[in-house]
C-alpha positions as CSV (number, residue, x, y, z in Angstrom):
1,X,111.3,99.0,83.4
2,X,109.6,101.7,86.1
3,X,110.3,101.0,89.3
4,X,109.0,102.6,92.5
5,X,110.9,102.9,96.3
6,X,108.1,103.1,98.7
7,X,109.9,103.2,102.3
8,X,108.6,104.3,106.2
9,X,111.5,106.1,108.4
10,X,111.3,107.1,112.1
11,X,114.8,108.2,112.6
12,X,116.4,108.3,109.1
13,X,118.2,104.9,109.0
14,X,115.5,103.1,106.3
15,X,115.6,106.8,105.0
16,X,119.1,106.6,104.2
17,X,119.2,103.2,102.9
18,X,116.3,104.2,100.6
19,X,117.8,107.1,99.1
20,X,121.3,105.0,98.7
21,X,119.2,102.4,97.1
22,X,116.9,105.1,95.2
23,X,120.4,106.8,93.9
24,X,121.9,104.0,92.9
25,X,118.7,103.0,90.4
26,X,117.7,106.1,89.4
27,X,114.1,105.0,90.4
28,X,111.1,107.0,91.7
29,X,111.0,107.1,95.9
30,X,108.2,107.6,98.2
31,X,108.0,108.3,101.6
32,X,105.3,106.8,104.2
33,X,104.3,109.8,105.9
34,X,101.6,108.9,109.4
35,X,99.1,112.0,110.5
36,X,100.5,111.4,113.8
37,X,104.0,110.6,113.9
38,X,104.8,108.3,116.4
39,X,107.2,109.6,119.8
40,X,110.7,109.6,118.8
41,X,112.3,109.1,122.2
42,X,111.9,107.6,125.4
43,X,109.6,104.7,126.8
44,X,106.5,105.8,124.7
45,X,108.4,105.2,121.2
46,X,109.6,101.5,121.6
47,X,105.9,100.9,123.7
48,X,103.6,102.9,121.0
49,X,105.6,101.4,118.1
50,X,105.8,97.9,119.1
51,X,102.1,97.7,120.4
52,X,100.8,98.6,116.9
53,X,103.5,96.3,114.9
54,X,102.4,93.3,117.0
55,X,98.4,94.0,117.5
56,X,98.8,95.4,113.2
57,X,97.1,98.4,114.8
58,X,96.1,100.4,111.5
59,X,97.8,103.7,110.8
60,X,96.5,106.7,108.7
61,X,99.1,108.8,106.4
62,X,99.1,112.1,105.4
63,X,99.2,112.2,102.3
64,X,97.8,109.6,99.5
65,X,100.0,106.5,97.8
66,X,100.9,106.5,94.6
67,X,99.5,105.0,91.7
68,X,101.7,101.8,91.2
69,X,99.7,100.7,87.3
70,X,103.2,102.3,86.0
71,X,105.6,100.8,87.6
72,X,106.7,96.7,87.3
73,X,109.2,96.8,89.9
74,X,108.5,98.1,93.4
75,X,110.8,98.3,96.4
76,X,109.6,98.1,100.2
77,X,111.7,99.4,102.8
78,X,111.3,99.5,106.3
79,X,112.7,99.2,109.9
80,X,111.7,96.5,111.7
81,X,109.6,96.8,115.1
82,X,109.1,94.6,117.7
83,X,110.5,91.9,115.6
84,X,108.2,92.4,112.9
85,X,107.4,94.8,110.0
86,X,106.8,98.4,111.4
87,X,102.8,99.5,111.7
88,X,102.9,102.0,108.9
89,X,104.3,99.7,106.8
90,X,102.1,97.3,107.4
91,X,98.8,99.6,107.2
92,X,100.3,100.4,104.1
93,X,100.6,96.6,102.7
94,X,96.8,96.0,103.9
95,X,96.0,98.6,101.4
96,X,98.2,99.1,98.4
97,X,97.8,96.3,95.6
98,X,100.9,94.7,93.7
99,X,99.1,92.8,91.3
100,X,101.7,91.7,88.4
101,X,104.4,93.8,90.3
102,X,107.9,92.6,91.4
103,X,109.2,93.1,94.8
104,X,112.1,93.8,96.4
105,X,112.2,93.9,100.0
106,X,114.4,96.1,102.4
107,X,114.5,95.7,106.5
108,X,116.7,98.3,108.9
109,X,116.7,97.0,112.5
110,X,119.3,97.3,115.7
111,X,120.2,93.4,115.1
112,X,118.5,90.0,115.5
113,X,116.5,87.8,112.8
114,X,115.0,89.9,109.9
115,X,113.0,86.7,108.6
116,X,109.9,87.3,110.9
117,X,109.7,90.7,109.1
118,X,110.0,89.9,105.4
119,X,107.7,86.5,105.8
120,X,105.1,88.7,107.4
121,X,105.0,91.2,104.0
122,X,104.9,87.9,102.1
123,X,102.3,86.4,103.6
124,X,100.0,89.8,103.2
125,X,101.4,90.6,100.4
126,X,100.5,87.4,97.8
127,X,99.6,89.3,94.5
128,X,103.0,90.7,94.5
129,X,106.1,88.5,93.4
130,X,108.8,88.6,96.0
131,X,112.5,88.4,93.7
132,X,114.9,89.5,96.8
133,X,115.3,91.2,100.4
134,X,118.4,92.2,102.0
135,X,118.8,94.4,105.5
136,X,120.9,96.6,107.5
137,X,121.7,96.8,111.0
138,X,121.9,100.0,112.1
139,X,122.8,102.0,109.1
140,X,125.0,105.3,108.5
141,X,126.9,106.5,105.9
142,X,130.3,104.8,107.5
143,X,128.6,101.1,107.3
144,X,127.3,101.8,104.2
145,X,130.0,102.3,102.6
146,X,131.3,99.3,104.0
147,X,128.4,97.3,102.7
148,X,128.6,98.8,98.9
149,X,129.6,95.7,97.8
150,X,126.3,93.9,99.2
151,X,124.2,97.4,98.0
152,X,125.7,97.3,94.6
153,X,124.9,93.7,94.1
154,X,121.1,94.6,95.2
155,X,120.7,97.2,93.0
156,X,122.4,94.7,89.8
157,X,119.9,92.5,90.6
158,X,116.8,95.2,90.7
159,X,118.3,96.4,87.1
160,X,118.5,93.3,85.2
161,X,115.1,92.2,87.6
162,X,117.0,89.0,89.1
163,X,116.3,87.0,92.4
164,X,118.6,88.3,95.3
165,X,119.2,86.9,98.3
């Protein structure tokens, strides 16, 4: 079974998630890459980010998305903004199809409820078939490790295409 990791990263911790995840399954990765990245510090990162997560202001990437007709299983990973899924992940769910395609779904925030987040990809997303999510809270390589356990269990279940939660 193909299976695609398509994941947006603004300061590396759904980046590192996605290539523990992507390492552990052997399976194809793609990055979300925006024209115009967004600020990556101060007052004009948390205000520019979370005014386009909340309004779904639409964002335009640099390079085109792959072409998902070969792959059955495809993973979504991104940090959550706002309380919500981040703009270019969104912009990229408006567009992309998952027709007949499993999903998996992956959220990195700094803490709180991740259920706003992956109800919001299911609700845009309804050609797709949603088998599992899990998150991290502020992911590095230290807390990673201590959540093998949880990321090995993931990946099982993306292997043998099971439900996770």
């Amino acid at each position: 079974m193909n299976r695609i990791l398509i994941y947006y990263s603004s300061e590396g911790h759904t980046r590192l998630v996605a290539e523990k995840i992507s390492e552990m399954l052997g399976c194809d990765v793609f990055e979300l890459q925006l024209v115009k990245p967004y600020p990556t510090k101060g007052f004009l990162k948390f205000y520019y980010g979370g005014r386009d997560s909340v309004f779904h202001f639409s964002r335009a990437f640099n390079k085109p998305f792959p072409d998902l007709s070969n792959y059955e299983v495809v993973l979504l990973a991104t940090p959550i903004w706002a309380g919500t899924v981040s703009a270019p992940m969104y912009s990229y769910l408006k567009k992309a199809s998952f027709l007949q395609k499993d999903l998996y779904l992956i959220a990195t925030c700094s803490g709180g409820d991740v259920s706003k987040c992956f109800s919001t990809i299911k609700k845009i997303k309804t050609d797709g078939h949603t088998r599992g999510e899990i998150s991290f809270v502020n992911p590095t390589e230290a807390t990673l490790q201590q959540d093998i356990e949880r990321l090995k269990a993931f990946s099982s279940a993306v292997l043998s295409n099971d439900s996770f939660q």
